[in-house]
C-alpha positions as CSV (number, residue, x, y, z in Angstrom):
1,X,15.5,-11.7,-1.1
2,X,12.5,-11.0,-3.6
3,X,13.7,-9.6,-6.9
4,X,10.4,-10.2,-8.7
5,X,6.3,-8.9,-8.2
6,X,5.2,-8.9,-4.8
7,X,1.3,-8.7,-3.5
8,X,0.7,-6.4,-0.9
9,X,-2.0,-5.7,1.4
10,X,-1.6,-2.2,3.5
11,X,-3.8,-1.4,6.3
12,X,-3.7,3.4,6.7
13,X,-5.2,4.2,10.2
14,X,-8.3,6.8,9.3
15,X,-10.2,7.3,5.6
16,X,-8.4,8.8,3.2
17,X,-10.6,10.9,0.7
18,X,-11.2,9.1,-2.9
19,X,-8.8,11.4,-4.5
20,X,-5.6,10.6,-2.5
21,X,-5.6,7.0,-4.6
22,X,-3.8,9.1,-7.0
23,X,-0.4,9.1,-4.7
24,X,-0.9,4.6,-4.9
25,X,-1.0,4.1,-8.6
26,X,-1.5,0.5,-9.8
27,X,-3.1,0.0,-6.1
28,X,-7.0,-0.8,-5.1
29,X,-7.6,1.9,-2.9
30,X,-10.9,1.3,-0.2
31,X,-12.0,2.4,3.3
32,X,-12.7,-0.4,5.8
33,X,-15.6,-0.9,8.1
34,X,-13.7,0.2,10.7
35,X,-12.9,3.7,8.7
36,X,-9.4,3.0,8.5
37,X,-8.0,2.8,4.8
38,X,-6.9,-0.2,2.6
39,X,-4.3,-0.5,0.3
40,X,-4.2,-3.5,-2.2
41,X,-2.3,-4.9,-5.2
42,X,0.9,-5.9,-6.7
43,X,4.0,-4.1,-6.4
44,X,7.0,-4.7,-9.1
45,X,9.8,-5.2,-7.0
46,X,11.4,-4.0,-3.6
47,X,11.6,-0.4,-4.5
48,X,8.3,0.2,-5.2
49,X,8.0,-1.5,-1.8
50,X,10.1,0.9,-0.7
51,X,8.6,4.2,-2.8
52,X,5.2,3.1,-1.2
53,X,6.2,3.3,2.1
54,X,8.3,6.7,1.1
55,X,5.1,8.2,0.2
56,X,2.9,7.1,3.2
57,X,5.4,8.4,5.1
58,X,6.0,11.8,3.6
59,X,2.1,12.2,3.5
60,X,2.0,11.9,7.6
61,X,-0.1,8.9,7.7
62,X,0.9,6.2,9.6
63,X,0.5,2.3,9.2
64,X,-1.6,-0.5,11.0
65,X,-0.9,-3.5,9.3
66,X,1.5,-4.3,6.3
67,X,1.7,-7.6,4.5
68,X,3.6,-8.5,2.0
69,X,4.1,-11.6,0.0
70,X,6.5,-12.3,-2.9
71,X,5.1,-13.9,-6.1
72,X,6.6,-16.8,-7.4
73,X,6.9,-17.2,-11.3
């Protein structure tokens, strides 16, 4: 299991307007040719993993792709 940071690379279906970034703190928020929605950056630990998701779900948007990679220190 991952205790420490981990990079992550979130793929939203549809654009999210600019000012939605604010519910993804600490993450690069940008639409994608396609007009789907990427999220990207580096999450502390499993929870935020875990809040991230929370929040996409209780938003109502749903998920493409999700990749996530532990950092090794």
């Amino acid at each position: 299991m991952t205790t420490g940071r981990l990079s992550c690379r979130v793929v939203l279906a549809g654009a999210l307007p600019p000012t939605w970034a604010e519910w993804f703190p600490g993450l690069d928020v940008h639409g994608a040719p396609d007009g789907d929605t990427i999220l990207r950056g580096q999450l502390r630990d499993q929870a935020a993993l875990h809040g991230m998701c929370t929040t996409i779900r209780d938003l109502g948007l749903s998920i493409v792709e999700l990749q996530v990679e532990g950092i090794r220190g």
